[in-house]
C-alpha positions in Angstrom: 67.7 190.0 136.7 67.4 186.2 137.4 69.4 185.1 140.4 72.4 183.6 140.0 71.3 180.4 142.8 68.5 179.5 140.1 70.6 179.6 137.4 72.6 177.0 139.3 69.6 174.7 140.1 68.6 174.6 137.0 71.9 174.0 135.1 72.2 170.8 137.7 68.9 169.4 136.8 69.4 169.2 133.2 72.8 167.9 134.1 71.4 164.9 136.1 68.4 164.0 133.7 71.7 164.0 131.0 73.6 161.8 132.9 70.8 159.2 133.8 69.5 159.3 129.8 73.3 158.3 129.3 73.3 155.6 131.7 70.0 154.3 130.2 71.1 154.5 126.7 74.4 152.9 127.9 72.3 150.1 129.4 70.6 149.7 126.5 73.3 149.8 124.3 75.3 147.0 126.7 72.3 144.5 126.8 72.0 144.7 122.5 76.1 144.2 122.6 75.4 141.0 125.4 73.0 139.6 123.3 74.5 140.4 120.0 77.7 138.6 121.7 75.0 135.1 123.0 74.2 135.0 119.3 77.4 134.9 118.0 79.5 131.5 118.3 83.2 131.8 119.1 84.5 128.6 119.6 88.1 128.5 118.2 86.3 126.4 115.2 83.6 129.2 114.6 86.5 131.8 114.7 88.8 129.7 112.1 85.5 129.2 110.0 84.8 132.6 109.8 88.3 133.8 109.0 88.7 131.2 106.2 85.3 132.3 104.8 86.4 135.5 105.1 90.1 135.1 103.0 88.1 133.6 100.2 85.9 136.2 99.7 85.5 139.9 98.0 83.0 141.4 99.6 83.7 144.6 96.9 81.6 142.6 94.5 77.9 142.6 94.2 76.6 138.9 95.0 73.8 139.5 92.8 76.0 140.4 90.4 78.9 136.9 90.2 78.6 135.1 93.1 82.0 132.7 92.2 84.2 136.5 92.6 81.7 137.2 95.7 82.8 134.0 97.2 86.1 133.5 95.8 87.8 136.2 94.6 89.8 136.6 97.7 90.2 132.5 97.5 91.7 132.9 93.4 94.3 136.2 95.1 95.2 134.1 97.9 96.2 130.5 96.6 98.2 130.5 93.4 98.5 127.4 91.5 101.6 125.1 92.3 104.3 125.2 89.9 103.6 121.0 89.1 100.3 121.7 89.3 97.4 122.5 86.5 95.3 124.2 88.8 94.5 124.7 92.7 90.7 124.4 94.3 90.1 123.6 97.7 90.4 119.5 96.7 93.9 119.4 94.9 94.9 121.8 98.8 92.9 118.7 100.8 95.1 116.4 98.3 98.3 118.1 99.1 97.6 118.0 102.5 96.7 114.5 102.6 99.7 113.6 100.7 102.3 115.6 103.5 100.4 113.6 106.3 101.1 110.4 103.9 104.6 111.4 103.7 105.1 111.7 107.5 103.3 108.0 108.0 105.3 106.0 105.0 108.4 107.6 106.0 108.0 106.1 109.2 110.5 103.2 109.8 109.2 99.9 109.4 107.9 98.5 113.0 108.3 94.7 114.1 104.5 94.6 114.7 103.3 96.0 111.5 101.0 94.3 108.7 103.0 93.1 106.3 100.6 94.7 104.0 101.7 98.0 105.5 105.1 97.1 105.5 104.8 96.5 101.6 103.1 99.8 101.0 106.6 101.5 103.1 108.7 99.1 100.7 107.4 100.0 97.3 107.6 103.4 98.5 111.5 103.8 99.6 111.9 102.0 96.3 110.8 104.6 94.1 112.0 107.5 96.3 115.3 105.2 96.0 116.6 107.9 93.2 120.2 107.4 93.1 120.0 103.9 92.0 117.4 104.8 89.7 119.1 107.3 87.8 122.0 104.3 87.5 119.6 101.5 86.0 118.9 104.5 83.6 116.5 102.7 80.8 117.9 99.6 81.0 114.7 97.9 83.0 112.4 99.1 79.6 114.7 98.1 77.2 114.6 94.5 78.5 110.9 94.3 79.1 110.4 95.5 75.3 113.0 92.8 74.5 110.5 90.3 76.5 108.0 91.7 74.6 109.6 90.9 70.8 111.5 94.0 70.8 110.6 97.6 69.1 110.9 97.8 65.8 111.4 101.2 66.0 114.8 101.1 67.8 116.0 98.8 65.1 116.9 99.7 61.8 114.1 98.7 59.0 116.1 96.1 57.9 116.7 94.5 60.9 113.2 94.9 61.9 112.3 93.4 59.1 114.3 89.8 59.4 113.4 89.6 62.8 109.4 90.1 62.5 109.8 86.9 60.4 111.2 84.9 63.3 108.6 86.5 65.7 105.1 85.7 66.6 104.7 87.8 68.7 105.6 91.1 66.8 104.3 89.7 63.6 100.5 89.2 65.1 99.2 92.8 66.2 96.2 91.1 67.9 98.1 88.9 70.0 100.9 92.1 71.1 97.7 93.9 72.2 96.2 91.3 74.3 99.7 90.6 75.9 99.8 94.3 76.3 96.6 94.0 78.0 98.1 91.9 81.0 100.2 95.0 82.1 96.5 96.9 82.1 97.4 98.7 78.7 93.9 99.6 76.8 95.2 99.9 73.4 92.8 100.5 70.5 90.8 97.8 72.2 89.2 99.4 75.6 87.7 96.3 78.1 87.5 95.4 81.4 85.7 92.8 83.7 83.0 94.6 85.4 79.6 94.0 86.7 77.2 92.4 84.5 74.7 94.9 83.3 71.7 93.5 84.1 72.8 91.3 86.9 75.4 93.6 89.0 75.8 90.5 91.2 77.9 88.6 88.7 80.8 89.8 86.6 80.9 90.3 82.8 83.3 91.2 80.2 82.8 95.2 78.3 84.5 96.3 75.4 84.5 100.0 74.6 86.9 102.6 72.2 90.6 102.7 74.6 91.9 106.0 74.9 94.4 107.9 73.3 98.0 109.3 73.4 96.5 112.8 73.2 93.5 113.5 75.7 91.0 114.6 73.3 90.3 113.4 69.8 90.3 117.0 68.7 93.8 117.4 69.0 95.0 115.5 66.3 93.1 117.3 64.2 95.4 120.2 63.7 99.3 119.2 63.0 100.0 122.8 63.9 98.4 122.7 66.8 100.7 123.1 70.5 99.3 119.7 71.9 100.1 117.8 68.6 103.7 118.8 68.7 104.4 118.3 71.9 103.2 115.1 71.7 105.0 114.4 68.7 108.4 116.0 70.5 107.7 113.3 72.9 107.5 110.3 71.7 111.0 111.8 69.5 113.0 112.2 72.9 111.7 109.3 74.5 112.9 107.4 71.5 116.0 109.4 71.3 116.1 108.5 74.8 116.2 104.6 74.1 118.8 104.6 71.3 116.4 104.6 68.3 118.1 105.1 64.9 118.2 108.5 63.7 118.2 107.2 60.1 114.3 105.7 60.5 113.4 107.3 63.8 111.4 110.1 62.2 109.4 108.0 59.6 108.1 105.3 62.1 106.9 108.5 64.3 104.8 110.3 61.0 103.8 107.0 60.7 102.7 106.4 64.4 100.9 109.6 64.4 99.3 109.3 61.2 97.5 105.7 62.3 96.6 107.5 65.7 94.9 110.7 63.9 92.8 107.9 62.0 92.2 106.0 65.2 91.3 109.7 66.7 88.6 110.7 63.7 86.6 107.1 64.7 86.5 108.1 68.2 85.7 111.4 68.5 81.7 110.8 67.8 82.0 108.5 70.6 83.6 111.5 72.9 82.1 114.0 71.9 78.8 112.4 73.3 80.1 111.4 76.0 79.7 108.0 75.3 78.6 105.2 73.1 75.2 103.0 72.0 75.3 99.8 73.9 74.9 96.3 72.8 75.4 92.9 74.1 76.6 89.7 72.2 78.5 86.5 72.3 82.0 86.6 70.8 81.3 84.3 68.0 78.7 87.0 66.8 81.2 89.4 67.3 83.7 87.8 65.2 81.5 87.6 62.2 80.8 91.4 62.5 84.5 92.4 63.3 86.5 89.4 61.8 89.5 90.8 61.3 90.2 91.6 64.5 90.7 88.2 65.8 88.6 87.6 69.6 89.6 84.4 70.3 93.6 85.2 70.9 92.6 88.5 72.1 90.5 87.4 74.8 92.6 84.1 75.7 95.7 86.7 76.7 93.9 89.3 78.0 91.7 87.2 80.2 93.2 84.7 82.7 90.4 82.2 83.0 89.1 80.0 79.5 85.9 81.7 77.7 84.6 80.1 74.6 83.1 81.8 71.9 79.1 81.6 73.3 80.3 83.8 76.4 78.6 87.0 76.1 80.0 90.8 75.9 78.8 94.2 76.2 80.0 96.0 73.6 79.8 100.3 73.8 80.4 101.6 69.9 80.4 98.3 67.3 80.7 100.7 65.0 83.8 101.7 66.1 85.6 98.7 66.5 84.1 97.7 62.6 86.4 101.2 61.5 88.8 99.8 63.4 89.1 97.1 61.6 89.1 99.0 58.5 91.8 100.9 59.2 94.3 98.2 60.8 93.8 96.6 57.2 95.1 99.9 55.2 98.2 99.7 58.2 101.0 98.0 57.7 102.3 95.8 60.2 105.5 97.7 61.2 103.2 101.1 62.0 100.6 98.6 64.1 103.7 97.1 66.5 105.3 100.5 66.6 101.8 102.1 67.9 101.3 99.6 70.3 104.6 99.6 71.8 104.7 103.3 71.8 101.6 103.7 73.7 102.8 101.1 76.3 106.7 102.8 76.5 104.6 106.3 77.0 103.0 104.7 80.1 106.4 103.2 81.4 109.1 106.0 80.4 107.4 107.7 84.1 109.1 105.0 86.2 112.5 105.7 84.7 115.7 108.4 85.5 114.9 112.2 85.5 116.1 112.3 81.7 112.6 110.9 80.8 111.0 112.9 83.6 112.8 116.0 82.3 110.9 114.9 78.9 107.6 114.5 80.5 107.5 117.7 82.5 108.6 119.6 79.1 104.9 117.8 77.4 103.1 118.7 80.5 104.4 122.2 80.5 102.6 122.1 76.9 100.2 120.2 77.5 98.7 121.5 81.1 101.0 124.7 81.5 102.8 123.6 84.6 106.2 125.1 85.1 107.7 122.2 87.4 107.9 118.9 88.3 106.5 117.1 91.4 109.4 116.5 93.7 110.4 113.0 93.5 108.4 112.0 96.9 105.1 113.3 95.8 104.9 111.2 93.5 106.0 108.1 95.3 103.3 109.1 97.8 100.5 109.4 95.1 101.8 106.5 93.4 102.0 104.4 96.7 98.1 105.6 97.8 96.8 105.2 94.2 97.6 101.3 94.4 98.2 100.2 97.5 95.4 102.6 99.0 93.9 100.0 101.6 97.2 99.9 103.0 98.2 103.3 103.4 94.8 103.9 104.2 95.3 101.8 107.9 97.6 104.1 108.8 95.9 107.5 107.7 92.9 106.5 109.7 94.2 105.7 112.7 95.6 109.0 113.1 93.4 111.4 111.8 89.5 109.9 111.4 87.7 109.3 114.2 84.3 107.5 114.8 82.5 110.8 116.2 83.0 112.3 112.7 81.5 109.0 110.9 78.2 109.5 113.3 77.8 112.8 112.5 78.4 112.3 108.5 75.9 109.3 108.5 73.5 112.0 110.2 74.2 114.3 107.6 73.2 111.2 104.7 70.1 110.3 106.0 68.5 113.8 106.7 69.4 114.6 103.3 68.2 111.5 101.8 64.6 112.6 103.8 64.2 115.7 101.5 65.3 113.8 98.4 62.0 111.5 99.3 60.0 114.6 99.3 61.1 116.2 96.3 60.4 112.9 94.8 56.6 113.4 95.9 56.5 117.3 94.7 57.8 116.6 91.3 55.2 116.5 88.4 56.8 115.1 85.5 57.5 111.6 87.4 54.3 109.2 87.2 53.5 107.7 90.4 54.7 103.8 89.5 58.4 105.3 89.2 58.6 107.4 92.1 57.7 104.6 93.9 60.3 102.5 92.7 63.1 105.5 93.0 62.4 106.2 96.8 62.9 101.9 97.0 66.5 102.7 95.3 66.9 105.8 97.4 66.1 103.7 100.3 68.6 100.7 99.5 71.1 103.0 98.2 74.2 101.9 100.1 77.4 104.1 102.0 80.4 104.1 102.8 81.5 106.3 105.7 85.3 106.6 106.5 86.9 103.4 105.8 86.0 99.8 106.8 86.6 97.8 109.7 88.5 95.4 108.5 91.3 97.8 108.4 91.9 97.4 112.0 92.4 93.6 111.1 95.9 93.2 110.2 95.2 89.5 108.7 91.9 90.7 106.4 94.0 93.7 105.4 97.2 91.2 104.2 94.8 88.7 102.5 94.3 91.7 99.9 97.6 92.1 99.3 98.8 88.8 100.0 99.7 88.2 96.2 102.6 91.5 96.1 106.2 91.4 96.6 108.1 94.4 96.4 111.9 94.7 96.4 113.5 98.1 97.6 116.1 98.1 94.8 113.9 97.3 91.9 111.4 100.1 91.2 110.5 99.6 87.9 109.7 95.5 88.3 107.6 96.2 91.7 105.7 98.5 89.2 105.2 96.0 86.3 105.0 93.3 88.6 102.0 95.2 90.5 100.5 96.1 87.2 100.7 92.1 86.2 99.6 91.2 89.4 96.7 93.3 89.8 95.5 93.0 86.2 95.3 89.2 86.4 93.0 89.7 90.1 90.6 91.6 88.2 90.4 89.8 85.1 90.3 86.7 87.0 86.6 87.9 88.2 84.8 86.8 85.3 82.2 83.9 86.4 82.4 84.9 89.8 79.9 86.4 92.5 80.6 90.6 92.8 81.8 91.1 96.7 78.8 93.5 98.3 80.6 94.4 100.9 83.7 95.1 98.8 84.9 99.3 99.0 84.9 100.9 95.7 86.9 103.7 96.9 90.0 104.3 98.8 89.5 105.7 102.3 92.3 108.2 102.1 91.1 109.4 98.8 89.9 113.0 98.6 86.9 111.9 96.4 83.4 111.0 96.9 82.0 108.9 94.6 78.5 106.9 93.4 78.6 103.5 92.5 76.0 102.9 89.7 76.3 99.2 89.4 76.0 98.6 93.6 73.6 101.7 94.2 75.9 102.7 96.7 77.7 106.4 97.9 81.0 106.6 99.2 82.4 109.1 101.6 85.9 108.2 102.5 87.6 109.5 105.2 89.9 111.5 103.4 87.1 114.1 102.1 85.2 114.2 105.5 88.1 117.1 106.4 88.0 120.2 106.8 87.0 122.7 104.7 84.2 120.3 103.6 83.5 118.8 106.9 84.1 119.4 110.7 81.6 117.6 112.9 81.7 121.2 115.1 80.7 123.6 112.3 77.4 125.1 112.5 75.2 123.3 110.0 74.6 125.9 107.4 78.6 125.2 106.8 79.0 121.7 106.7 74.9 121.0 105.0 77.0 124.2 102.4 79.7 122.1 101.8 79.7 118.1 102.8 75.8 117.9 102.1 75.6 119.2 99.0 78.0 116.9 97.8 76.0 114.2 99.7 73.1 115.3 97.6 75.2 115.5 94.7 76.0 111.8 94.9 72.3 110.9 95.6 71.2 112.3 92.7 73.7 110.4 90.4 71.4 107.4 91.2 68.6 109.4 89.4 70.4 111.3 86.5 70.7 110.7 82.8 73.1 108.0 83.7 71.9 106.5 87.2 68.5 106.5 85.8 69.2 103.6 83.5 70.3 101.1 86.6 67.3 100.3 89.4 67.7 99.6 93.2 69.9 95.9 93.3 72.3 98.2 90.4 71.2 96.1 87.4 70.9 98.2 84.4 67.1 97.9 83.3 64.3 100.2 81.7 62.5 100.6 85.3 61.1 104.6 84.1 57.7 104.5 82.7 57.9 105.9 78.8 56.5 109.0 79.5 58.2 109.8 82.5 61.3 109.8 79.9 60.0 111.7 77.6 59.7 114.7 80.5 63.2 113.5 82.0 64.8 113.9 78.6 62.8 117.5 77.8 64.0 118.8 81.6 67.1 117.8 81.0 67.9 119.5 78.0 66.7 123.1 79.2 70.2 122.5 81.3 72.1 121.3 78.1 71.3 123.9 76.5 71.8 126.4 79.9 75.6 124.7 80.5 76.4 125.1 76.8 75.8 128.9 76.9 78.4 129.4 79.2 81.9 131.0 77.5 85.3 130.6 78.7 87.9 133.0 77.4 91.0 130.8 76.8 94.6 131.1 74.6 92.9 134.2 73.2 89.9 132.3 72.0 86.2 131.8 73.6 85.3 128.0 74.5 81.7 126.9 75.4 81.3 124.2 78.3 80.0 121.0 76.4 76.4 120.4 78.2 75.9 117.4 76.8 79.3 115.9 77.9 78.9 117.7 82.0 75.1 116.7 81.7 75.1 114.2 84.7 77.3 116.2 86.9 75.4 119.4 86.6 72.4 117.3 87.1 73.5 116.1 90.1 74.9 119.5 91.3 71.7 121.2 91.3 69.8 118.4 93.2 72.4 118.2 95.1 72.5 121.9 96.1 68.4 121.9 96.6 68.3 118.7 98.6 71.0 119.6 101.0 69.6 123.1 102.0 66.4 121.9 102.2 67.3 119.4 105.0 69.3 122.3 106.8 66.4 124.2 106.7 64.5 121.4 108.4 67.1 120.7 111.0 67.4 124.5 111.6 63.0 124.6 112.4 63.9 121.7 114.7 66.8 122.7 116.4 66.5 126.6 116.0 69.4 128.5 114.5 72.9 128.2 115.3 74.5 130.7 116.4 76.2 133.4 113.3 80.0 133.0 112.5 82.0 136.3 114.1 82.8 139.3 111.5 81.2 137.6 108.9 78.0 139.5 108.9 75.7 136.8 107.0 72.3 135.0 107.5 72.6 131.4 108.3 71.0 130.9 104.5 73.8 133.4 103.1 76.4 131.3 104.6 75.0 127.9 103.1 75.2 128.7 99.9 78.7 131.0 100.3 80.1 127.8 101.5 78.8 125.7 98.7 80.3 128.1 96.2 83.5 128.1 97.9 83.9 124.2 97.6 84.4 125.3 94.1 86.7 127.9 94.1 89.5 126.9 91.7 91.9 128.7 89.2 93.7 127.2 86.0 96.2 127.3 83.8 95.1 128.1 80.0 96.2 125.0 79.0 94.8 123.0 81.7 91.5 125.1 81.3 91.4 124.0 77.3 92.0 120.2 78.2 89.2 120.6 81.3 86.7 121.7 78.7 87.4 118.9 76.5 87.8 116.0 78.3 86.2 116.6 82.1 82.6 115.3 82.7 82.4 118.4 85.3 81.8 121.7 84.5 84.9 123.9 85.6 84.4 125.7 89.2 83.9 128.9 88.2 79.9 127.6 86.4 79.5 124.6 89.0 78.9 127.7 91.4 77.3 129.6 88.8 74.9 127.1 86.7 73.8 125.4 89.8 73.1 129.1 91.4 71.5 130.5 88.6 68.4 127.5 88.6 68.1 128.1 93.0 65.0 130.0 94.1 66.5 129.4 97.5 70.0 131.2 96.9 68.0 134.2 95.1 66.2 134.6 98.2 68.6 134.3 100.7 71.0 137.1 98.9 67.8 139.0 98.0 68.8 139.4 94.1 66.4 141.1 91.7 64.2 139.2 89.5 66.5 139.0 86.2 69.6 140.2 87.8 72.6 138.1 86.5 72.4 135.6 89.2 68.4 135.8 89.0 67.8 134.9 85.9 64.0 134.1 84.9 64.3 131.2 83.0 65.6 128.1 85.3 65.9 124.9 84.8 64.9 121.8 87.2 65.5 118.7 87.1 65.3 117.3 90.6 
């Protein structure tokens, strides 16, 4: 029998070796939690970045599999489309919240000290928040403007109409009714403006080009049936109801209206469909001996404010469509062409009257883009106010919520991705080496715009722009056409003069970013350098995911099937080497061909994305997307890795490219979704995250997806 006293001594040994093999594993496991906790960055921004990342996402959804439900299926549960609204995605949120913050600074009572550019941009907006007095002027402000104009005649009775287009010029001559038209910045039939001359972007020039329509797509008009057709043609039948039109007539002038615009439709629609036109330049006297029925002389002396004779030149996108035009206007008669016209400019001014044209409005956008609501009154005063007096309302916004810090670290952000683009530009094969030379010059002229400009903290510079405005806070509807007349006649007026360089092409409280063709030149307005696509303490796998590949995306504009046509000073020149063409074109229609293959299920039916029509975007995505990680990689060899975002569980690579899809996260109506796939030049979120995924080498490897798994796929397309 063993004793009991080494039973003991034993038992307490393997006690103590137990307990110290605890305490060492315990050790061990503390120092992996302390260093696990040093690598893991929990700022208050790091926390709210992870918890927004995490809201979007649903991580029960193979990456590999569909990255958009990966990265925003929890975004599409979470944010349900506004009741006035089409669709959500994280820019119409930044717009919303842009527009509160608007509210809050234009609401603001007038101060002694103010601009009075700022105190105009207050004015016009209590005047069309002023609804009471609205809803008492009722339709009387239109009704005398079309009288100003030589009267409807389709709120007279054909008889009437009839005697007094005899005693009217005005309504008699269809030309001269458009170009009039013109000076309240109607494009009727006729599409032109005063823009940079093509081939010398330092001087001004006039373009002509097909105007749009009623309807947003030529291909509605081509079924009578159709939901958009009626509603349009239920429109312009309570509008007219709206301003007393005869009931006797009312409905003949309307099949009459609609049957000149379904014409007008089926000579545009090769010219949409492409997503634009051939291009040609010629003096107006040539012009007029191929179109002479349209007559260019009266049209151009009304729609342009300073004297042109018949040698000046114009660029002209579609001849052939203006020669159909003519065509048709001839097989018109005269009532139907003054009724068109008219109608088309009463359907852009029936928005500034009482809620009984706003209640006929909402009802063609419920049809139209499936909203269920209207904007409240304000937000649209706000957007109206910030759409054309954006400079002004812009001073305001900046000086509360943009500060210099940001603009640093953005500019940063522009030329570290503007690095890679020059090395891309080396790596590529199909560029020969006389053309890459002369992109990296554009690349390395290529203008920006950070934030806003200086001169906004100049109250006299910022007046001189709107020096030539008066605004009345009980007249609404004249501070409107007066702004339109104003405004039309300051760009007009450009012709023969110098373009101003320095001039900003873009609001700064827009949420937009934008290229500049014509100046070479990116813009980045404050407004968009917000969170979620910006926040100068992010790591930089978040904001190189989400501001920098837009960054890049902008870049590459300056290179795509558009940009490509306009060299470094913006002039529009063949600067690519023939061959070089030949290898652009081929590359670029691997992703034609990719886009068009994508299917969206909508009103019961299956809807391909146009490739050819979202060409230069999804160019410019999937540079974009390439450039931008590739100079986060760079910065990340540098700098070392930042530290990971809590709970998130991701590689900094993972995150870059979850944060890229996520700038895309959106959800649509139907009927938005149908007019999206028509009429947008970008592909809908849902394949901007998708296309541009499917053609990364860098995303596949970062989420480890099979070669030929759904987000694998082995045939990609490149471009840059």
């Amino acid at each position: 029998m063993k004793s009991s006293t080494g039973q003991t001594c034993r038992f307490s040994a393997l006690f103590i070796i137990a307990m110290i093999a605890i305490i060492c594993l315990t050790v061990v496991l503390l120092r992996r939690h302390v260093r696990v906790q040093q690598n893991l960055c929990l700022t208050s921004d790091c926390i709210t970045a992870a918890s927004d990342l995490l809201k979007s996402m649903d991580r029960t959804v193979d990456p590999c599999n569909d990255f958009f439900e990966y990265a925003c299926g929890g975004w599409t549960h979470h944010n349900n489309i506004d009741e006035d609204e089409s669709r959500t995605d994280t820019f119409t949120i930044m717009r919303n919240q842009l527009t509160n913050k608007l509210k809050s600074i234009l609401e603001t009572p007038i101060a002694d000290n103010e601009s009075n550019s700022t105190k105009k941009a207050k004015t016009l907006y209590q005047s069309c928040i002023n609804e009471e007095l609205i809803e008492k002027r009722g339709s009387e402000p239109l009704v005398k403007l079309l009288k100003e104009l030589g009267d409807w005649p389709l709120l007279m009775t054909n008889n009437t109409s009839n005697t007094y287009n005899k005693n009217n010029e005005l309504s008699m001559n269809w030309v001269k009714l458009m170009g009039t038209l013109r000076q309240y910045n109607n494009e009727i039939i006729i599409g032109h403006n005063v823009g940079p001359y093509e081939y010398n972007a330092s001087t001004y020039a006039i373009k002509l080009y097909p105007a749009t329509l009623g309807l947003s797509s030529a291909d509605f008009y081509q079924n009578t049936s159709s939901r958009q057709y009626k509603a349009y043609h239920k429109l312009i039948q309570e509008y007219t109801k709206l301003l007393n039109a005869p009931l006797a007539t009312i409905e003949s002038d309307i099949e009459d209206i609609l049957l000149f615009e379904s014409r007008l439709a089926n000579i545009s629609r090769p010219f949409e469909k492409n997503g634009g036109a051939a291009y040609q330049r010629m003096s107006i006297r040539k012009l007029s001996r191929l179109v002479p029925n349209i007559n260019w002389k009266t049209y151009f002396e009304l729609a342009i404010p300073v004297p042109i004779n018949d040698t000046e030149s114009v660029g002209i996108y579609g001849l052939d469509y203006f020669i159909d035009v003519q065509e048709l206007v001839d097989q018109t008669n005269q009532r139907t062409m003054v009724n068109y016209l008219l109608w088309r400019f009463v359907m852009n001014r029936a928005n500034n009257l009482d809620s009984r044209f706003e209640k006929v409005q909402q009802d063609y956008y419920k049809e139209i883009f499936g909203t269920k609501s209207q904007s409240a009154r304000w937000k649209k005063c706000i957007d109206y106010v910030n759409n054309n007096m954006g400079m002004a309302a812009s001073a305001l916004y900046v000086h509360q919520y943009f500060t210099s810090d940001s603009k640093a670290k953005a500019d940063e952000i522009i030329e570290n991705i503007k690095l890679e683009f020059y090395k891309i530009l080396e790596e590529i094969t199909w560029m020969d080496q006389e053309t890459k030379h002369d992109a990296k010059t554009k690349a390395t002229v290529m203008e920006q715009h950070i934030g806003y400009p200086d001169y906004l903290n100049d109250n006299d510079k910022l007046d001189e722009e709107y020096a030539h405005f008066n605004f009345e806070i009980d007249k609404y509807f004249e501070n409107v056409v007066g702004f339109l007349k104003n405004s039309t006649n300051k760009t007009q007026s450009k012709l023969f003069t110098e373009v101003d360089k320095d001039k900003w092409t873009i609001m700064p409280s827009v949420v937009n970013a934008h290229y500049h063709r014509y100046r070479n030149l990116m813009s980045f307005p404050a407004a968009v350098l917000q969170t979620p696509l910006f926040d100068k303490n992010y790591p930089n796998s978040l904001n190189y995911g989400a501001i920098g590949s837009i960054v890049g995306h902008e870049l590459t504009h300056g290179f795509d099937s558009n940009g490509r046509h306009h060299d470094q000073y913006g002039n529009q020149r063949l600067w690519w080497h023939p061959n070089t063409i030949d290898r652009f074109v081929s590359k670029s229609q691997c992703m034609v061909n990719q886009y068009n293959n994508y299917t969206i299920r909508v009103l019961n039916e299956d809807h391909k994305i146009n490739g050819m029509l979202t060409l230069s975007e999804n160019i410019a995505d999937n540079g974009g997307i390439k450039q931008s990680f590739r100079a986060f990689k760079k910065l990340e060899l540098k700098y070392g890795a930042d530290r990971l975002l809590p709970g998130v569980n991701l590689t900094q690579n993972q995150l870059f490219f979850l944060k890229y899809a996520q700038n895309w996260c959106q959800s649509m109506t139907e009927e938005g979704m149908l007019t999206a796939l028509k009429t947008w030049k970008h592909t809908p979120g849902k394949y901007r995250v998708i296309g541009a995924l499917h053609n990364s080498r860098d995303f596949a490897r970062a989420y480890n997806c099979p070669d030929g798994s759904p987000m694998n796929p082995v045939h990609k397309c490149e471009v840059w």
